[in-house]
N, C-alpha and C positions, 0 to 999 in steps of 0.2 A: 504494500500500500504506500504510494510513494506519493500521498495527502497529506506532507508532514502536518501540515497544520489542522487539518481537520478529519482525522481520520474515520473512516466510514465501512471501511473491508472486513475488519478483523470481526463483527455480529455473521457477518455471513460465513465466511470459514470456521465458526465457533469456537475462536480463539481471544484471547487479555489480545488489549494493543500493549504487551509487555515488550522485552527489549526486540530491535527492531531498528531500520532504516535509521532513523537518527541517532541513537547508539554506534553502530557501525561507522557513520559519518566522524562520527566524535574519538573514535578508536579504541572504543569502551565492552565492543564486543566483537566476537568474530564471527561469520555469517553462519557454521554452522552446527552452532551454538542458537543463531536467531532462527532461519529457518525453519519452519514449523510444518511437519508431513503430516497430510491431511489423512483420514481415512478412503478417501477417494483417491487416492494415489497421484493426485497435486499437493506443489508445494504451497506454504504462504510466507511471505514475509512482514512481521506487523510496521507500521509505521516509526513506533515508539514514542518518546515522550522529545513533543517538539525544544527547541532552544535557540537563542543565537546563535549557538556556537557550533549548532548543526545547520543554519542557514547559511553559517559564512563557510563552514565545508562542505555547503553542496553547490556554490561557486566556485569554488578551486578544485584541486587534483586531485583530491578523496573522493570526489563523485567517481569520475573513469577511472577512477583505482577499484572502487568499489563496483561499477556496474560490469568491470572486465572479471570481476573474482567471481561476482554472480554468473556470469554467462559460461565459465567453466562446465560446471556441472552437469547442466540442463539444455534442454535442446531450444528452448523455446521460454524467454523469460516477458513478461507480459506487467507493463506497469500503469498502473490507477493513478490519476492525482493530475496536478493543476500544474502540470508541467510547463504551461505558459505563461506563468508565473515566475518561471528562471530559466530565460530565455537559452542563459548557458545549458541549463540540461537541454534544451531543443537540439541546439547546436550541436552537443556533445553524441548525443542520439543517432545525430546524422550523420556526425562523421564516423560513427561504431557502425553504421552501416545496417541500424534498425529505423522500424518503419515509426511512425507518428500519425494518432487518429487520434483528429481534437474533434 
């Protein structure tokens, strides 16, 4: 759920918005640790508890440090959230060579 600020996903996969996307920003967790396997055999990632200081690392290089450790694993990583709201992650998106549906 990458809604840092209003997070909305985590009722639907029946999971806490526990640690999560802004944690991992922050360097406070490792993803798979946060990841959370669903019984349908999807993953979820919660948002976590928003900050500053996960705003100002999801303008710098902890994003594509972070969205390239996600994309390891999984074949097909799918993100929720207001992403045009930091136009850097658009940018970033695009040049990671992932698609964007506003």
């Amino acid at each position: 759920d990458f809604d840092l600020r209003n997070p909305s996903m985590h009722p639907y996969a029946g999971v806490a918005n526990g640690t999560g996307v802004c944690e991992l920003l922050r360097g406070e967790a490792d993803p798979r640790g946060a990841v959370v396997a669903l019984p349908n055999g999807l993953n979820f990632l919660p948002a976590g508890k928003w900050s500053d200081e996960a705003r100002q690392a999801a303008v710098g290089g902890r994003l594509e440090t972070l969205l390239s450790r996600l994309r390891e694993p999984f074949d097909c990583v799918v993100l929720h959230g207001q992403l045009g709201s930091l136009p850097a992650a658009v940018q970033l998106l695009t040049r990671l060579g992932s698609k964007s549906i506003e």
